[in-house]
C-alpha positions in Angstrom: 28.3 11.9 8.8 29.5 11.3 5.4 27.6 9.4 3.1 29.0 6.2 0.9 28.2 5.4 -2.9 25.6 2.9 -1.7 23.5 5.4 -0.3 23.7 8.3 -2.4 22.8 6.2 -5.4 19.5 4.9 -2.8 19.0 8.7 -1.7 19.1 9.7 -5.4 16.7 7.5 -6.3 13.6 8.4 -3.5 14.2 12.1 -3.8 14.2 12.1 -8.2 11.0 9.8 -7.7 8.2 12.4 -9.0 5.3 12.2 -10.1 5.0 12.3 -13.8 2.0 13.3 -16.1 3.4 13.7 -19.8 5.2 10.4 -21.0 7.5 9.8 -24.2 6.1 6.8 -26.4 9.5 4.6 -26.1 8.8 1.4 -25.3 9.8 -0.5 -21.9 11.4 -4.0 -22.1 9.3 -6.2 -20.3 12.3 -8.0 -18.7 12.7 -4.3 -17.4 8.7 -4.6 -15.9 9.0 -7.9 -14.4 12.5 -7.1 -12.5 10.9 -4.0 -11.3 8.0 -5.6 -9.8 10.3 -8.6 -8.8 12.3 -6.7 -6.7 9.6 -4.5 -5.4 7.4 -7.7 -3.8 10.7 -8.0 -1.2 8.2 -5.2 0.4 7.4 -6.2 3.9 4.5 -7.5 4.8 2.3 -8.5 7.8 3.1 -12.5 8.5 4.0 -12.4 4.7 0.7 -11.9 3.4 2.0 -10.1 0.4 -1.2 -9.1 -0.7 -0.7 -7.0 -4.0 -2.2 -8.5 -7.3 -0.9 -6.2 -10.5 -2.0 -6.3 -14.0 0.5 -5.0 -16.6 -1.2 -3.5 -19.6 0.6 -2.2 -23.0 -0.6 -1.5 -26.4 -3.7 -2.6 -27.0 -4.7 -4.1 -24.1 -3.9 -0.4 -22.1 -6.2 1.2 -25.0 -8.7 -0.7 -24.4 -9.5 0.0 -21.0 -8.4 4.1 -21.7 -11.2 4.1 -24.3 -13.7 1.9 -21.5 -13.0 4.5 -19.0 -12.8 7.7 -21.2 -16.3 6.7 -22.7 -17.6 7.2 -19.3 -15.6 9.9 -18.1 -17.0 12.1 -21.3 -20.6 11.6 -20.3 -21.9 13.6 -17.9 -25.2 11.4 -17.4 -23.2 8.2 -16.7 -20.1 9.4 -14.9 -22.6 9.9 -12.0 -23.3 5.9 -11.7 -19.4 5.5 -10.9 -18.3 6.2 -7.7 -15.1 4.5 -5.2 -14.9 1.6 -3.6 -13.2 3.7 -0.7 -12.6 6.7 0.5 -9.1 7.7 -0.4 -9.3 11.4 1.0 -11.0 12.5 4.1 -14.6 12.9 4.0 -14.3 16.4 6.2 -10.9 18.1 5.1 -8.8 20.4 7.5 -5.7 22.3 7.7 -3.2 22.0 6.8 -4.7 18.7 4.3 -6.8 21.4 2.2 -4.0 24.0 2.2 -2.1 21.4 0.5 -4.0 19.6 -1.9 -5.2 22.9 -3.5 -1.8 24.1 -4.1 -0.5 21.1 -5.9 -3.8 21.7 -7.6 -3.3 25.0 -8.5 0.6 25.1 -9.6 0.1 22.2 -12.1 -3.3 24.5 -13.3 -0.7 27.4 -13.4 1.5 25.6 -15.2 -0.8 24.4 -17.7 -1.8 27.9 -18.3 -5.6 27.1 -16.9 -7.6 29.3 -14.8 -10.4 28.6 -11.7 -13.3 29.3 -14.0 -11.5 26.8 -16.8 -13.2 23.6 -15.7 -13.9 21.7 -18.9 -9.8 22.2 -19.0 -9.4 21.2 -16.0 -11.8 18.2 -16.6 -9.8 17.2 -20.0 -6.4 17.1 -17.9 -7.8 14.7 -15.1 -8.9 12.9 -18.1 -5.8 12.3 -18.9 -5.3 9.8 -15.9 -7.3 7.4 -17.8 -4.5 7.6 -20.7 -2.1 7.0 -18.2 -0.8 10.2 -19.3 0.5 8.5 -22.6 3.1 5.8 -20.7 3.9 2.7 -22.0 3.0 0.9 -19.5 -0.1 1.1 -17.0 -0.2 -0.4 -14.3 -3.8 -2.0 -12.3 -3.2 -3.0 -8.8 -6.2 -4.8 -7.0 -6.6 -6.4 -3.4 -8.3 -9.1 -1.9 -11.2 -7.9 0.1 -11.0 -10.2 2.9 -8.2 -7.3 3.7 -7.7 -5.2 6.4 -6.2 -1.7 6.6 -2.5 -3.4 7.7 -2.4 -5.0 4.7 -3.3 -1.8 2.8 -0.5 -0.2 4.9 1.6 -3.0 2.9 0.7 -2.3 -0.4 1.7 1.0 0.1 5.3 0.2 0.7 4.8 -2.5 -2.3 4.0 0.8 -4.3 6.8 3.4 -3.2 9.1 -0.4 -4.1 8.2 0.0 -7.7 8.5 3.9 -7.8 11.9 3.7 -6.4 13.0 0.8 -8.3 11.4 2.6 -11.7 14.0 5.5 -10.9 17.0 3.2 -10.2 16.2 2.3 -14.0 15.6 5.5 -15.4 12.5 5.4 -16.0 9.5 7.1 -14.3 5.7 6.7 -12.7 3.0 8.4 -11.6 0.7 6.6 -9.0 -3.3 7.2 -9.9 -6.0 7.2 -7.4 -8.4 8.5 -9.9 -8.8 5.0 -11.0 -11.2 3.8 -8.2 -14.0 5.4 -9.2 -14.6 3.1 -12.4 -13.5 0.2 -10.3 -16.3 -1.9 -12.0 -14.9 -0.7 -15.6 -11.6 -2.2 -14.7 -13.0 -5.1 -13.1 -15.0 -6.2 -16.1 -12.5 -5.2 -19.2 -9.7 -6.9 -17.1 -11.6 -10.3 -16.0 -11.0 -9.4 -12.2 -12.4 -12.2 -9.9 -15.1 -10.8 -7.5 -13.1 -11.0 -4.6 -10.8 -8.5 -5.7 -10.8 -4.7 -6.1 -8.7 -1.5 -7.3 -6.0 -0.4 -5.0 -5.4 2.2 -7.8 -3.1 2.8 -11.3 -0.2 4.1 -12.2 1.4 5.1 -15.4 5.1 3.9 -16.1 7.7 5.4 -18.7 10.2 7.7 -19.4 9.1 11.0 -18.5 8.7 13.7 -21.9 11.0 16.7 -20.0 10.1 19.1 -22.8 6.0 19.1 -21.4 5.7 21.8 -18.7 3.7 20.3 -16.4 6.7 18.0 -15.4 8.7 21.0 -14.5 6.3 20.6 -11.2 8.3 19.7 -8.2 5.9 19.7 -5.0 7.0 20.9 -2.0 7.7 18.6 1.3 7.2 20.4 5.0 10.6 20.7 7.2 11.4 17.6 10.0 9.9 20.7 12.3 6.8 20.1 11.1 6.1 16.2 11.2 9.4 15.0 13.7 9.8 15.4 17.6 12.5 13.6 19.5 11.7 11.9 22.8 14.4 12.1 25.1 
């Protein structure tokens, strides 16, 4: 079958989408922010729930909670005291979950020139979550707990919305679990209500193609592996 304009341009812009961890400083219109998140709330949701919340931080506002976080982060006495709201990853990993993980782990450490025995290195680029890897624009997304898993099934199509509608715009993101575990940093430098907590970040921008570690482009199993067609 031969594909049309319409979905080329579509295809084009879910298969550029990458996550991106080096950011030029350009600025991003906010008429730019608020048609990409605009769009993206068209996401479906259960009974029309909608249940995203999003705080847009730039300039100072974003340093701010960098510098809350990072203060933290740096100190190996209180880091401890910070943990997730939920478990993101499995509590007991198997194949082929761990195979994964550690080679995306390992090519952007190969990239970076780091080694296995380089932790404070590899400490100082997880840091850099916190930064949001030097975007623009981060991004906070929080959910009312009264919640139950569908609607977190939701947000996550809300999410891949404004990755997909960044890249239609040509500009980039990079989605950020790493937030959750200083979910009560967030919560009080951002004035979130009780009911509410951290989804996670992400950093939004136009990606800097001269850093090396956004030369990474992870790898995707073939249909084999995930699809089987009942008949």
């Amino acid at each position: 079958m031969m594909s049309n304009p319409q979905q080329q341009i579509v295809d084009a812009a879910i298969v550029s989408r990458r996550s991106i961890r080096a950011f030029l400083p350009t600025p991003v219109a906010r008429e730019d922010i608020e048609a990409i998140l605009e769009v993206s709330a068209r996401a479906p949701s259960g009974t029309n729930t909608q249940p995203w919340k999003v705080t847009v931080l730039t300039g100072s506002a974003k340093q701010r909670l960098s510098d809350a976080i990072m203060a933290v982060y740096q100190d190996k006495e209180a880091v401890g005291a910070h943990t997730e709201e939920y478990a993101y990853y499995p509590r007991q990993w198997k194949s082929p979950f761990i195979e994964r993980r550690r080679k995306v782990g390992w090519d952007l450490y190969a990239l970076l020139g780091l080694t296995r025995e380089d932790k404070a290195g590899m400490a100082s680029q997880h840091g850099r979550n916190y930064q949001f890897f030097d975007a623009p624009v981060g991004l906070i997304f929080t959910i009312d707990r009264v919640l139950e898993q569908g609607s977190w099934l939701d947000y996550g199509m809300f999410l891949q919305n404004i990755m997909v509608a960044a890249r239609g715009r040509g500009l980039d993101t990079c989605p950020q679990a790493a937030f959750t575990q200083f979910h009560r940093i967030i919560a009080e430098e951002l004035g979130l209500p009780e009911n509410e907590t951290v989804v996670c970040g992400m950093a939004l921008g136009f990606a800097d193609l001269e850093k090396i570690e956004n030369s990474l482009v992870t790898e995707r199993a073939p249909l084999t592996d995930f699809v089987r067609f009942a008949e």
